[in-house]
N, C-alpha and C positions, 0 to 999 in steps of 0.2 A: 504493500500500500504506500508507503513513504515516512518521511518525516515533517509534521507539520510543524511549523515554527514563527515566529513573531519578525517580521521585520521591522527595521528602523521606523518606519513610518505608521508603526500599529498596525498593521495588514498582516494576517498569515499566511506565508506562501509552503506549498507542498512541495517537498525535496525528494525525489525519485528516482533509483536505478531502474531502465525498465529494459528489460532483454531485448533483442534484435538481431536478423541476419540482414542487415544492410551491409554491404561492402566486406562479405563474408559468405562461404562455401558451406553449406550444412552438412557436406561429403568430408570435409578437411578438417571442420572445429569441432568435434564433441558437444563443447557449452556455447551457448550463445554469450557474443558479449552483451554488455549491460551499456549504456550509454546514462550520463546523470542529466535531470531536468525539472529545471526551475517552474514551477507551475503556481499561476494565479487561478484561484476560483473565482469565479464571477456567478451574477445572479444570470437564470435564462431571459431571453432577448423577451419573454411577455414577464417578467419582473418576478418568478416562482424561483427555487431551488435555495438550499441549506449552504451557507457557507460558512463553514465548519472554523471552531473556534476550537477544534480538540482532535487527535486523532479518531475515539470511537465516533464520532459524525462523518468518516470519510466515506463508510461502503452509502449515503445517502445522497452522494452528488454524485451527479448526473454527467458524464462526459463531454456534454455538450457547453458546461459549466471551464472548462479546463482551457485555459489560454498557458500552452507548455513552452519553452524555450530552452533546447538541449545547451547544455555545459559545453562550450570545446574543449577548454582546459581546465585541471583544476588541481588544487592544489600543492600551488609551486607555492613554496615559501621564501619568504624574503627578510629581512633584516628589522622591517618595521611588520610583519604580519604575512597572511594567506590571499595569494590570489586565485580567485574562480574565474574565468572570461566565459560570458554565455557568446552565444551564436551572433554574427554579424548583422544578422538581419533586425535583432532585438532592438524593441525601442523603451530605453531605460525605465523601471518601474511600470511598463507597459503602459504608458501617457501616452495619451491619443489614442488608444485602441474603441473601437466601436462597442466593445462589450466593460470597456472600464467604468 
């Protein structure tokens, strides 16, 4: 399911390994690998669905609910802290998103 967790901004965001054979042989790897992602819950687009302040409220949202943005890198440490980079295409804190 993930890890939900509190952002800076008072916002929970959903932290997720979720398995995948993108860019990978199901003949050659065994396990799939996992790919990590940042996920915002949003309410559905007619204003219903649970957005969970706990992890036992997760299996209650709705997929359609899940604005995800895959991790590319993550944890490279550094001298002052930990850095994660999401995906290129992300728009910080997901501002401007039509379901924000």
């Amino acid at each position: 399911m993930g890890k939900l967790r509190k952002s800076n901004d008072g916002e929970f965001r959903l932290i997720q390994a979720i398995p995948t054979t993108d860019y990978t042989d199901p003949n050659i790897f065994p396990v799939k690998p996992k790919y990590v992602y940042l996920t915002k819950i949003v309410k559905k687009e007619d204003g219903t669905g649970t957005i969970p302040t706990d992890s036992t409220q997760l299996p209650l949202v709705d997929p359609e609910q899940l604005l995800q943005a895959r991790v590319q890198t993550s944890g490279i440490i550094t001298n002052t802290g930990v850095i994660h980079v999401v995906n290129n295409n992300h728009t910080f804190t997901f501002f401007g998103d039509i379901k924000n």
